[in-house]
C-alpha positions as CSV (number, residue, x, y, z in Angstrom):
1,X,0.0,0.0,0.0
2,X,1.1,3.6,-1.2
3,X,2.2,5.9,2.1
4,X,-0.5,8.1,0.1
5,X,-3.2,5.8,0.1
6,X,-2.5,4.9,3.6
7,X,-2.7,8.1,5.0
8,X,-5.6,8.9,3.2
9,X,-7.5,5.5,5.1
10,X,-6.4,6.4,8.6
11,X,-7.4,10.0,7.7
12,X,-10.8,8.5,6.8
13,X,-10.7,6.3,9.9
14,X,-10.0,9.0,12.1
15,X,-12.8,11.7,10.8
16,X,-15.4,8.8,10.9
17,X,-14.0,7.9,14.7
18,X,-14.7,11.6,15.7
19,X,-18.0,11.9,13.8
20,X,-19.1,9.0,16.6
21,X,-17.7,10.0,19.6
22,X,-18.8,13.4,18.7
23,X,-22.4,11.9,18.2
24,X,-22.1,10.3,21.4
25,X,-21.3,12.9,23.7
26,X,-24.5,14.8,22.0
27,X,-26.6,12.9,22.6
28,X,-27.6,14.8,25.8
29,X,-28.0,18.0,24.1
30,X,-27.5,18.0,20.7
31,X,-25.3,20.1,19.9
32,X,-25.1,21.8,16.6
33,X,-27.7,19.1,15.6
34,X,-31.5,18.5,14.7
35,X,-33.1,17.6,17.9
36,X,-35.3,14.4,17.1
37,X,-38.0,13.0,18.4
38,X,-36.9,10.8,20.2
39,X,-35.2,12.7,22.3
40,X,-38.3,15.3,22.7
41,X,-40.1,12.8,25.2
42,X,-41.3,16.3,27.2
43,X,-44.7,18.0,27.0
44,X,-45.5,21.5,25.9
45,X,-46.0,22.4,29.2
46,X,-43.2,20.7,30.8
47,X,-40.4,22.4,28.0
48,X,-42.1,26.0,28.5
49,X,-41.7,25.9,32.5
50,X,-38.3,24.8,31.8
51,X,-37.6,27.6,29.8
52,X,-38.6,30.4,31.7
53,X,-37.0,29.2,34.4
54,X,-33.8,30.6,33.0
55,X,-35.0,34.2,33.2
56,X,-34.8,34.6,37.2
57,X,-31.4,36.4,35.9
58,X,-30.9,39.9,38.0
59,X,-29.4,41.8,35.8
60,X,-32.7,43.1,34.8
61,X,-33.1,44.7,37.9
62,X,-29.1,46.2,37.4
63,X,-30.3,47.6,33.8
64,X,-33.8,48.9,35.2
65,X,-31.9,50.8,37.7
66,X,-29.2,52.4,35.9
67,X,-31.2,53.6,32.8
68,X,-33.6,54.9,35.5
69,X,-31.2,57.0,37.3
70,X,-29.6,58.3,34.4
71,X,-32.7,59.1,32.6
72,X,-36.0,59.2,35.4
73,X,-38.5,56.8,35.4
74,X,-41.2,57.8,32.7
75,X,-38.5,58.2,30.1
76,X,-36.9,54.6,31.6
77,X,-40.4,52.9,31.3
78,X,-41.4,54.2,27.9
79,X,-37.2,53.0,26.8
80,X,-38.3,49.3,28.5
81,X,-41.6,49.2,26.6
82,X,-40.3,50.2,23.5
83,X,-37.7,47.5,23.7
84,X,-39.8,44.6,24.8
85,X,-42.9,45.4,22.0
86,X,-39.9,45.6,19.6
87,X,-37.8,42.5,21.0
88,X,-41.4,40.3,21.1
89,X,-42.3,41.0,17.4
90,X,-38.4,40.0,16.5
91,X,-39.0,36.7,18.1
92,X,-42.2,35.7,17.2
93,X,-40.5,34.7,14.0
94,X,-37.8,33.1,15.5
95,X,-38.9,31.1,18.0
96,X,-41.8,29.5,16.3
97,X,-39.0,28.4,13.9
98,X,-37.0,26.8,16.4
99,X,-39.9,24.9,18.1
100,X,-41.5,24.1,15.0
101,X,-38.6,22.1,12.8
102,X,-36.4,21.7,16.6
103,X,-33.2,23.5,15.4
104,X,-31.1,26.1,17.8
105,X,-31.0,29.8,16.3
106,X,-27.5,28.8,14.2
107,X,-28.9,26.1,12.3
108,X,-32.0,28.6,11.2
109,X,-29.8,31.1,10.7
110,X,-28.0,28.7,8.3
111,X,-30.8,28.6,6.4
112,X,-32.2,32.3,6.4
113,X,-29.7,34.2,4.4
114,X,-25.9,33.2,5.9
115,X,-24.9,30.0,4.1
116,X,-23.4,27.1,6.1
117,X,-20.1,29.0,7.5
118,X,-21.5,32.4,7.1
119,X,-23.6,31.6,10.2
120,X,-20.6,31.1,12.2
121,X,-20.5,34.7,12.5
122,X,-23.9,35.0,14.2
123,X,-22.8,31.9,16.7
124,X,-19.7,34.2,17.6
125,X,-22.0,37.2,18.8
126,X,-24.5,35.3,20.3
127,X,-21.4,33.7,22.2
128,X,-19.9,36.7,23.2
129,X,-23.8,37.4,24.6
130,X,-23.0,34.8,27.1
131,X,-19.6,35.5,28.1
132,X,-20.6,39.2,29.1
133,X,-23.7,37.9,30.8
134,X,-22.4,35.3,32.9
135,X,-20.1,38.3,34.0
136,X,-22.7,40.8,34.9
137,X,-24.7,37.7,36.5
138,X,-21.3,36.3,38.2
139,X,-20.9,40.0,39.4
140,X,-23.8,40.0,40.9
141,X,-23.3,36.8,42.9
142,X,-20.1,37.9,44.4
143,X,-21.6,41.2,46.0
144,X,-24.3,39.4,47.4
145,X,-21.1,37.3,48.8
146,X,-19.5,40.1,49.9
147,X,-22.5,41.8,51.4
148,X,-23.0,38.6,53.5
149,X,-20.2,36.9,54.0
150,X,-16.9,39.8,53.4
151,X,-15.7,37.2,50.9
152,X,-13.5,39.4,49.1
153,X,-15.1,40.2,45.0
154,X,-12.4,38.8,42.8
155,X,-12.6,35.3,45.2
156,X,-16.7,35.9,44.7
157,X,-16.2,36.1,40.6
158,X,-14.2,32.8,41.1
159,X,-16.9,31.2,43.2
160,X,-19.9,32.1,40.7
161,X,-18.0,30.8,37.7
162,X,-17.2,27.3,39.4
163,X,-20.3,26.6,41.0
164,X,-21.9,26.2,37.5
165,X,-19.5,23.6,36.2
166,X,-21.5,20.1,37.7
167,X,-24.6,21.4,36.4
168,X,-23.7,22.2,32.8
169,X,-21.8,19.6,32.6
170,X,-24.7,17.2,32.1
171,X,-26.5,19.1,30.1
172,X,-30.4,19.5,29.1
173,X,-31.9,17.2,31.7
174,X,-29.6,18.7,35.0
175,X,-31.3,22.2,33.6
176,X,-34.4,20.5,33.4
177,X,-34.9,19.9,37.1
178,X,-32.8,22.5,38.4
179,X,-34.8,25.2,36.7
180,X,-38.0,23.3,37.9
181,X,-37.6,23.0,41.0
182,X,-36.3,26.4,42.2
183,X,-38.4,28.3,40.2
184,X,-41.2,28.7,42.9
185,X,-38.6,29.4,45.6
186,X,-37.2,32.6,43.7
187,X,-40.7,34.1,42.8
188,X,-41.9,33.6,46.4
189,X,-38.5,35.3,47.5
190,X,-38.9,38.2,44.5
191,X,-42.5,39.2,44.7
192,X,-43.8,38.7,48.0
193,X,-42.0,40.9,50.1
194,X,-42.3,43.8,46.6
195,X,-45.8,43.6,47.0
196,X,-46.0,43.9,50.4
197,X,-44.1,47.4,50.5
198,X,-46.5,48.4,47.3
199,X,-49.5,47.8,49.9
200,X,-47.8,49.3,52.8
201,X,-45.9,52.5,51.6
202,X,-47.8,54.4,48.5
203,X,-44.9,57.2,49.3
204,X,-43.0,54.8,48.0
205,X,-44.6,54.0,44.7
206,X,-45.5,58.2,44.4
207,X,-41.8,58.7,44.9
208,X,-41.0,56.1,42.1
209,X,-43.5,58.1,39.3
210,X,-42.2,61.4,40.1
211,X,-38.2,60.5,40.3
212,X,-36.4,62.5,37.7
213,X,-32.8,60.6,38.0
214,X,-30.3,63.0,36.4
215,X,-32.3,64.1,33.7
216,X,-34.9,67.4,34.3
217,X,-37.7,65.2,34.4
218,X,-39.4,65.8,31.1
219,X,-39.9,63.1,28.8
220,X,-37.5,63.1,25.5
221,X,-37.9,60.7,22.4
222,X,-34.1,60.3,22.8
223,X,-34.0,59.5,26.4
224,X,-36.7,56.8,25.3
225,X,-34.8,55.3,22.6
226,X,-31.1,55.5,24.8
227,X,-33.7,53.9,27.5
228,X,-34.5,50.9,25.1
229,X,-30.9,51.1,23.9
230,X,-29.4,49.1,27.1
231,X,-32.5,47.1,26.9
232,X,-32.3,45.9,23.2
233,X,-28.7,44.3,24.2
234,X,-31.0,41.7,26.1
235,X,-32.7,40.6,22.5
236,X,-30.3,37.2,22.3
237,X,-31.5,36.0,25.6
238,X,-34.1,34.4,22.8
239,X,-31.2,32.2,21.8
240,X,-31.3,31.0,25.6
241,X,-34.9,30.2,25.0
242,X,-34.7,28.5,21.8
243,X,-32.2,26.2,23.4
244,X,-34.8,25.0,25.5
245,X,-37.8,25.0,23.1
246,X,-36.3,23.5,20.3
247,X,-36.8,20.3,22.5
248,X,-40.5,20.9,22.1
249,X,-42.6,17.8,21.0
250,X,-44.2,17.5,17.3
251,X,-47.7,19.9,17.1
252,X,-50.4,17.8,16.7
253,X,-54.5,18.8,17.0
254,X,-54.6,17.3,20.6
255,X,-51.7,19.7,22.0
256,X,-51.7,22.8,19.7
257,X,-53.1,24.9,22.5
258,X,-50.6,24.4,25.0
259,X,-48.0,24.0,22.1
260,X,-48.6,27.7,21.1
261,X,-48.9,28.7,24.7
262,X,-45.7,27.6,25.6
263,X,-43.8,28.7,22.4
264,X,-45.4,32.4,22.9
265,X,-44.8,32.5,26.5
266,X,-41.4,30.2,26.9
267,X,-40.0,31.8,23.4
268,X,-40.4,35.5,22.6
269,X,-42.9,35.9,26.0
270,X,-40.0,35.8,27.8
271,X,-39.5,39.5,27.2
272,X,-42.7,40.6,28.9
273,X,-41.3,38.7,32.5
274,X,-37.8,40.8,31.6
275,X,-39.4,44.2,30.9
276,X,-41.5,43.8,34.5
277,X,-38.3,43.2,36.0
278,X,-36.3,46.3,34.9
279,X,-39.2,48.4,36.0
280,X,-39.1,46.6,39.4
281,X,-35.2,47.6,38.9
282,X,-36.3,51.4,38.5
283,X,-38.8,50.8,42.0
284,X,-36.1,49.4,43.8
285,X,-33.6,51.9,43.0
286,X,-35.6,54.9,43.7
287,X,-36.9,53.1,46.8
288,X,-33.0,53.1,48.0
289,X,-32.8,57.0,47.4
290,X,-35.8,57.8,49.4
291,X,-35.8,55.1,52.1
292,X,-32.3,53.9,52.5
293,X,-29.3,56.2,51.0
294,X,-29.8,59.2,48.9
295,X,-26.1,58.8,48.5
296,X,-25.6,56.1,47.0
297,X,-24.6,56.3,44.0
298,X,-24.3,53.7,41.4
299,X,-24.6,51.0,44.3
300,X,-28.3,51.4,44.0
301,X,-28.0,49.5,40.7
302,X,-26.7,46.0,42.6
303,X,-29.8,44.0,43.3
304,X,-28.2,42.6,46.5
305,X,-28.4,46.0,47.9
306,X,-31.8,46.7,46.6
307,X,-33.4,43.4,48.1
308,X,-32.0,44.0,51.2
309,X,-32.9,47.2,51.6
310,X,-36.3,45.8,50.4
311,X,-36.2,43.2,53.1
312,X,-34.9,45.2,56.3
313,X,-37.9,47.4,55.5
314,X,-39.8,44.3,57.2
315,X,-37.7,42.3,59.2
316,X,-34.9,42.3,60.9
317,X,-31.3,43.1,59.3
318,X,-29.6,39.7,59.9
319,X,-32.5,37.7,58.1
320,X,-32.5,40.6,55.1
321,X,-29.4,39.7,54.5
322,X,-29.7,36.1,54.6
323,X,-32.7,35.7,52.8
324,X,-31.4,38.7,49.9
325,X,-28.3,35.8,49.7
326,X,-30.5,33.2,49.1
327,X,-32.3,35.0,46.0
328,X,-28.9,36.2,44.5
329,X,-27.5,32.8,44.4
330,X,-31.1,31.0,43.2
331,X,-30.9,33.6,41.0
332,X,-27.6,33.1,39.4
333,X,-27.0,29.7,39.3
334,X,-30.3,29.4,37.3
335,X,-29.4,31.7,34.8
336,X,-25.4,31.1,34.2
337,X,-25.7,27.6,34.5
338,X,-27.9,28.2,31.0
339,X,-25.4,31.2,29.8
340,X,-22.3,28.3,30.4
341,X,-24.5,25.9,28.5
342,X,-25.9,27.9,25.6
343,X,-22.0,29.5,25.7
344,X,-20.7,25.8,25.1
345,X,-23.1,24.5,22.9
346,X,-22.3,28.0,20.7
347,X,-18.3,28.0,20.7
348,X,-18.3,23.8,20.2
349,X,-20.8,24.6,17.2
350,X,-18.3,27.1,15.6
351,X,-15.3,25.2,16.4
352,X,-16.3,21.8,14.7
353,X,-17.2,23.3,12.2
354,X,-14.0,25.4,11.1
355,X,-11.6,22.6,12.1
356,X,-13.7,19.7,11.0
357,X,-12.9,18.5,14.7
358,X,-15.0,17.8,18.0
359,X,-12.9,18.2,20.9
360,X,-16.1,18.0,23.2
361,X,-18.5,20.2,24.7
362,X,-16.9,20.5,28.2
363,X,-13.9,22.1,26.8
364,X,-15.4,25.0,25.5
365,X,-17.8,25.2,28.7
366,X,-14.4,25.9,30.6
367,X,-13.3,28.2,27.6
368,X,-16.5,30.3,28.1
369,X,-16.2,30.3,31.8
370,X,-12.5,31.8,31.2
371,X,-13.8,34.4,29.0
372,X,-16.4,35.3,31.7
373,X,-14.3,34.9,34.5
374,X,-11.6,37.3,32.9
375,X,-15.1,40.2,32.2
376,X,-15.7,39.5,36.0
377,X,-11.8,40.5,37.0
378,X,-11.7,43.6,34.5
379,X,-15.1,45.1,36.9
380,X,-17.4,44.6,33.5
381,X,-20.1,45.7,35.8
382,X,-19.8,49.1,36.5
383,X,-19.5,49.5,32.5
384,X,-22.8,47.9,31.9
385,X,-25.0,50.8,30.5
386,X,-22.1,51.1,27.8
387,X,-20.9,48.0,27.3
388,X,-24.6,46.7,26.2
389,X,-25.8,50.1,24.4
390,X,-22.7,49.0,22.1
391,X,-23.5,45.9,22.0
392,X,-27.3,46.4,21.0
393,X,-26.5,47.8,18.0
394,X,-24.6,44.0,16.7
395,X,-27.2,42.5,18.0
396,X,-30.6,43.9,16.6
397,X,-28.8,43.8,13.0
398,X,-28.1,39.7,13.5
399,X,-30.9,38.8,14.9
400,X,-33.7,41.2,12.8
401,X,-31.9,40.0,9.5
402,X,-33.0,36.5,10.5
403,X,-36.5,37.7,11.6
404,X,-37.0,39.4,8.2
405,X,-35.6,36.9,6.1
406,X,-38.3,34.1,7.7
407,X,-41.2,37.0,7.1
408,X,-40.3,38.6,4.4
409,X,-37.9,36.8,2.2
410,X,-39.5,33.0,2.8
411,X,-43.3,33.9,3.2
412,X,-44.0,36.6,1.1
413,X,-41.5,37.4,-1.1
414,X,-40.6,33.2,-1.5
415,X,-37.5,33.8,-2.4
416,X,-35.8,31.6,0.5
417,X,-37.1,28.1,1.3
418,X,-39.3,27.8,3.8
419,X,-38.1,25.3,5.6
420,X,-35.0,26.7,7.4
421,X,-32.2,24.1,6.0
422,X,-28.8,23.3,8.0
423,X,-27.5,20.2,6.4
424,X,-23.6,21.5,4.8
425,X,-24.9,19.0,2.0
426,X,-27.7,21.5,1.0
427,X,-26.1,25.0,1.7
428,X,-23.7,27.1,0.0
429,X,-20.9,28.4,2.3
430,X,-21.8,31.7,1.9
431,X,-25.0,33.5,1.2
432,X,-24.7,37.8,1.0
433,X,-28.7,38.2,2.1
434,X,-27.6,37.6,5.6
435,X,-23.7,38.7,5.8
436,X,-24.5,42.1,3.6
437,X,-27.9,43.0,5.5
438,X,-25.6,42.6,9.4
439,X,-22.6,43.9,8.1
440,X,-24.0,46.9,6.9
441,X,-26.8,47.4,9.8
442,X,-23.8,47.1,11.9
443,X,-21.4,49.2,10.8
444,X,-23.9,52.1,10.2
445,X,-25.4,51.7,13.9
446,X,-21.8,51.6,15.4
447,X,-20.9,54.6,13.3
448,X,-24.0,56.8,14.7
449,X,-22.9,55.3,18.3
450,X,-19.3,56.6,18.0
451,X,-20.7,60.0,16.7
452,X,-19.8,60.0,13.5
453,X,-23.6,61.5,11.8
454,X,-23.5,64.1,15.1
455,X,-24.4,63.7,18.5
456,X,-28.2,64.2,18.0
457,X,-28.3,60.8,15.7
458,X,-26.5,58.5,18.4
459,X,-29.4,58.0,21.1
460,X,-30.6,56.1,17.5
461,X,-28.0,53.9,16.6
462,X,-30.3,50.6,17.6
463,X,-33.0,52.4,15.8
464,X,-30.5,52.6,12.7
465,X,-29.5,48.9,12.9
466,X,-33.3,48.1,12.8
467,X,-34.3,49.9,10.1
468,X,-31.5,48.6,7.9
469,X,-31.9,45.2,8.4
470,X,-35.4,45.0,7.4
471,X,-35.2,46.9,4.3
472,X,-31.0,45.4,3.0
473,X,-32.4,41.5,4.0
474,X,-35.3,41.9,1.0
475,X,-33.7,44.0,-1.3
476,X,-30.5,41.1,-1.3
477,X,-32.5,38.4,-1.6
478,X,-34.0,40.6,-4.6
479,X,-30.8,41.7,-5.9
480,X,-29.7,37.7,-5.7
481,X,-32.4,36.4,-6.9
482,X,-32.5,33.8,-4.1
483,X,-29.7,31.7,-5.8
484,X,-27.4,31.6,-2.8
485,X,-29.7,29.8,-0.4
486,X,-29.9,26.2,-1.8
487,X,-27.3,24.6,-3.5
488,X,-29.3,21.5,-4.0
489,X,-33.5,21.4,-4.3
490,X,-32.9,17.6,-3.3
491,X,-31.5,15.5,-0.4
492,X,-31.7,12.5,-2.6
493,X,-34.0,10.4,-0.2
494,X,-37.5,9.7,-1.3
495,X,-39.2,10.0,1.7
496,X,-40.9,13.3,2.9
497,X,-39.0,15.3,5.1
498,X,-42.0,16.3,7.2
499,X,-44.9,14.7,8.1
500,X,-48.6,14.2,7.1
501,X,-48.8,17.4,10.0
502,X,-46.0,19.5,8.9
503,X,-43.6,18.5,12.1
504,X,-40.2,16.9,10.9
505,X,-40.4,13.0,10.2
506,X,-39.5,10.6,12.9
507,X,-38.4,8.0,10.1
508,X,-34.7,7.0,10.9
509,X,-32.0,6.0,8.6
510,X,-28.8,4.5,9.0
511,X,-25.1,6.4,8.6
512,X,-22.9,4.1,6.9
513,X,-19.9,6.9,8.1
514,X,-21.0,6.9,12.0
515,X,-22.7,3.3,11.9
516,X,-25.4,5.2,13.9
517,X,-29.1,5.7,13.1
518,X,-30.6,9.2,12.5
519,X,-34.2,10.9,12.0
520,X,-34.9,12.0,8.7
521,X,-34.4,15.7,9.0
522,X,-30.5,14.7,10.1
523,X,-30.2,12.6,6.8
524,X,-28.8,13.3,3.1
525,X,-28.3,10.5,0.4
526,X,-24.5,9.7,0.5
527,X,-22.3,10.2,-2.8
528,X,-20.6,6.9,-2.2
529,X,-22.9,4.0,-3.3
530,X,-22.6,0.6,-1.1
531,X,-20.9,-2.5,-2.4
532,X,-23.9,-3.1,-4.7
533,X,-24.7,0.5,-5.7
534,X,-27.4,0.9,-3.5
535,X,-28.0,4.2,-1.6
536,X,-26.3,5.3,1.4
537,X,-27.5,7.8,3.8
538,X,-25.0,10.1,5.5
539,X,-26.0,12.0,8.6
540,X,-25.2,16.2,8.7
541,X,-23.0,15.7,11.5
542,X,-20.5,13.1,9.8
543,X,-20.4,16.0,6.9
544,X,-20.0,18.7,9.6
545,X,-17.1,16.2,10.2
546,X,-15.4,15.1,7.3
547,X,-13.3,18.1,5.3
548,X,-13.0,16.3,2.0
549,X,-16.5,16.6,1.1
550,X,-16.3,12.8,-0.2
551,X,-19.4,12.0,1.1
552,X,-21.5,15.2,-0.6
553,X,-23.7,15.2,-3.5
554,X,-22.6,17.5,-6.2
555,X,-24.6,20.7,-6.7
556,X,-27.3,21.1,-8.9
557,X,-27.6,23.9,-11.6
558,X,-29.1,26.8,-9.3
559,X,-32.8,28.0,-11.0
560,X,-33.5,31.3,-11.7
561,X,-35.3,31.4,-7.9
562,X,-35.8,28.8,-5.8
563,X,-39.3,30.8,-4.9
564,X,-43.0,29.0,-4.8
565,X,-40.8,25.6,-4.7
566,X,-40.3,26.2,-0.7
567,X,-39.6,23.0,0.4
C-alpha cells in the first residue's frame, strides 16, 4: 500500500471515529444538531416551565436601575416598553421556527440568508452574549457574597464561575430539574416581600412616578430610545430560549393549545417577564434613594443591595441579609448555569465546524467560563449601561436580519425556502442576504454610536440597525435572486422530510460513516454507493465532520429562484 493511500484510510478512519464519539457525547444535548423526536419525550408544558425558568437572571433589575437613574422613570419605562414590544415582534418569528422544525437559532440562521459557514459569524456574537452575561450575573453573585459573608469580590467572581460547572456539565436534563424545581422558591422570595411594600408604603410608589434621575424630568424621544438602547442588548436572551424550546414535542391537534402557549410564553414571552423586571429595577432603586441612602450612588444599581434594603424594610437586618443571599445565588446559578450551557453548545458549534474536529462540549464550557471569568476581573459591571448600548447595535442587526428573512424573504417574497435548512450537503458556504444585511446594519449603527452622523443621531443607533436590516435583508435576496440559499433542491431520499402534520419526520436511517441511526431531517443521500450500488444515507453531522466533502452530492444547476418551490 502507497504511504499516500494509507494516510488517506487512517485519515478517513480517524474523521469517521470523531463523527461518533462526537455523536455520542451529543446525545444529551445536541449540539449543533436536529433535535429528534426521540429525544423530545417532554410536553408542551413541561419544555415551556423549563424555559422560563432561566430568566430569574438579575441583571434586569441592574439595567432597570441604571437607565432609571440616568434618565427618570417615565422616560426609563417608555425606553423598556419600546424594547420589549420591539424585542417580542423579533421573536415571534424566531422562536416558532425553532420549536416548530427543533433546530437552535445557528442552524435557522444557516438557512435564512448566511450559508453554512456564514452563520458562524452570528454563533460568535450570540457567544460573546454569554460571556458578558455570565459576568454581569457572576458580578452580581459575588456582591451578594461580599454583602454577606466579606468574601473578598475577585474570590466571589471565582466562586460564581465554578459553581456552575457540575450542572452544565450534564447538560439538558440537569437544567431541566434545576430550573424546575427552584423556580417557585425565587418568585416567592422576588415578589412577596415587593408587593408587600406596594400595599404598605404608597410614598413609595409616588416617589418612584415622580423620580427625575439625572435628567430634568421631562420626557424626551431620545432619552426613550437611549432607554430601550441598554434594553435591546437583552434581545439574544431568545437564543437561551430556543435552546430550551427547540426540545419541544411534534404539534399535533390534541396539543396545539398548549404548544402555542408555551412557544409564545417560553419563546419570545420571555420579554414581557424581563421588561417587568427592569421596572421593578427602576422601584427598587428609587426606593433606595428615598428610604435607604440618597447617597448612593451607582450602588443602588446592585440587586443585592436593593433586596436587602427591600427586606430590612420588614424584618430584621440579619434575616434581610440572609434571605437577599438566598435570591442572588437562586438567582444566578439558574441563569449562568444556562449562559455556560448555551455558551458551550455556541463555541463547540463554531469550532467543529472550522476545524472539522469535536474536541467535546466541556472544553469549550471551561473556555466560556475563562472568557467570563476574565469580564468578571476587569469590573465589567460598573460599564454595563455602555458595554450593552454598544453591544445592541450587533445585536438587533443579527438577529432582525433572520427575523425578516423568515417574514419577508420565505413567506412573502418566496424567495428563501421555507423550511430553514442546515444540512452543509444542502447550503452554500456563503450566502450575502444575511452577511450584507448585518454587516452593513452594523457598521452604520456603530458609526451613529461613535458620533460620526452628530451627536443628535447617536441615542438612535439601535433604531439605525433596525431599520437597515429589514429593508437590506429583501432587497438582497432581490438583488440575488434567491440563488445563494440552496445549492441543491434535493436530499436524494424519497421520503418526505416532514410529516402528514408539517412537524419533521420521525423515520430513521442508517449512517454508513458513524454506523449510527438518524431521524430524517439529520439525513442526506451519501455520494458513495454501497458494495452493490445501493443508496447510502449520511448523517449532517458526519459531513459537519469530514473536510473532503467525499461523502456530498454535487450541486445542482441553481434556478433562476428557488421561490414557490419552498420545500
Amino acid at each position: 500500500m502507497s504511504p499516500t493511500r494509507e494516510a488517506q484510510e487512517v485519515a478517513t478512519v480517524t474523521r469517521a471515529d470523531n463523527a461518533r464519539a462526537a455523536a455520542e457525547d451529543s446525545l444529551e444535548d445536541y449540539a449543533f444538531r436536529y433535535v429528534p423526536r426521540s429525544f423530545r419525550r417532554w410536553s408542551a408544558s413541561a419544555v415551556g416551565i423549563t424555559a422560563l425558568g432561566s430568566i430569574a437572571f438579575l441583571a434586569d433589575f441592574s439595567i432597570g436601575a441604571s437607565i432609571g437613574i440616568e434618565h427618570g422613570t417615565n422616560n426609563a419605562v417608555l425606553g423598556i416598553l419600546l424594547a420589549s414590544v420591539t424585542i417580542f415582534i423579533v421573536g415571534v418569528p424566531i422562536a416558532y421556527y425553532a420549536a416548530r422544525y427543533n433546530l437552535d437559532l445557528d442552524l435557522i440562521a444557516r438557512g435564512s440568508g448566511f450559508g453554512y459557514y456564514g452563520s458562524s459569524i452570528t454563533t460568535v456574537i450570540f457567544a460573546v452574549f454569554t460571556c458578558i452575561f455570565f459576568a454581569l450575573e457572576g458580578a452580581i453573585m459575588a456582591q451578594g457574597l461580599q454583602v454577606a459573608t466579606g468574601i473578598p469580590l475577585p474570590i466571589g467572581y471565582l466562586i460564581s464561575t465554578v459553581v456552575v460547572i457540575p450542572i452544565v456539565i450534564y447538560g439538558m436534563r440537569a437544567l431541566e430539574r434545576l430550573q424546575f424545581w427552584t423556580t417557585p422558591l425565587w418568585l416567592a422570595l422576588a415578589l412577596l416581600p415587593l408587593l408587600w411594600v406596594i400595599v404598605s408604603d404608597p410614598e413609595a410608589v409616588s416617589a418612584f412616578v415622580s423620580f427625575s434621575g439625572n435628567s430634568d424630568g421631562e420626557l424626551h424621544f431620545g432619552a426613550i430610545v437611549s432607554s430601550a438602547a441598554v434594553c435591546f442588548a437583552l434581545t439574544p436572551q431568545l437564543a437561551e430560549q430556543i435552546d430550551y424550546i427547540r426540545a419541544m414535542p411534534p404539534r399535533t391537534r390534541v396539543n396545539y393549545r398548549a404548544w402555542w402557549t408555551s412557544l409564545l410564553f417560553a419563546g419570545p414571552g420571555w420579554v414581557l417577564f424581563s421588561g417587568i423586571k427592569q421596572v421593578v429595577g427602576v422601584f427598587l432603586a428609587v426606593y433606595l434613594f428615598t428610604r435607604i441612602d440618597p447617597d448612593l450612588g451607582f450602588r443602588a444599581t446592585e440587586p443585592v443591595r436593593q433586596f436587602v434594603g427591600l427586606y430590612a424594610s420588614i424584618m430584621p437586618e440579619w434575616l434581610a441579609i440572609g434571605l437577599a443571599l438566598i435570591l442572588v445565588v437562586i438567582a444566578q446559578v439558574k441563569i449562568n448555569v444556562t449562559n455556560a450551557y448555551s455558551g458551550s453548545l455556541a463555541w463547540s458549534n463554531v469550532y467543529t465546524r472550522l476545524t472539522k474536529t469535536y474536541p467535546g462540549r466541556s472544553v469549550f464550557m471551561y473556555f466560556n467560563l475563562a472568557i467570563a471569568l476574565a469580564l468578571m476581573w476587569m469590573d465589567v459591571f460598573s460599564l454595563i449601561s455602555f458595554v450593552l448600548s454598544l453591544y445592541a447595535n450587533v445585536v438587533m442587526a443579527w438577529l432582525v436580519t433572520i427575523a425578516a428573512d423568515i417574514v419577508i424573504n420565505k413567506h412573502i417574497l418566496r424567495l428563501s425556502p421555507k423550511y430553514p435548512e442546515f444540512r452543509r450537503g444542502m447550503l452554500h458556504d456563503w450566502n450575502p442576504v444575511g452577511l450584507v444585511s448585518v454587516g452593513l446594519a452594523s457598521v452604520l449603527s456603530l458609526a451613529a454610536f461613535g458620533g460620526a452622523f452628530g451627536g443628535d443621531i447617536r441615542p438612535y443607533s439601535v433604531l439605525i440597525a433596525i431599520g437597515v436590516a429589514v429593508i437590506t435583508t429583501p432587497v438582497m435576496a432581490i438583488a440575488t435572486r434567491g440563488r445563494y440559499y440552496l445549492r441543491r433542491q434535493t436530499d436524494g431520499i424519497a421520503s418526505p422530510l416532514l410529516d402528514a402534520d408539517g412537524n419533521p419526520s420521525g423515520e430513521r436511517l442508517r449512517c454508513h460513516v458513524t454506523g449510527y441511526t438518524f431521524e430524517r431531517p439529520d439525513m442526506l443521500a451519501s455520494a458513495e454507493r454501497g458494495p452493490h450500488g445501493e443508496t447510502q444515507y449520511v448523517s449532517s453531522l458526519a459531513l459537519t465532520l469530514d473536510g473532503s466533502d467525499r461523502y456530498v452530492l454535487p450541486p445542482e444547476p441553481a434556478p433562476r429562484s428557488v421561490g414557490r418551490r419552498g420545500k
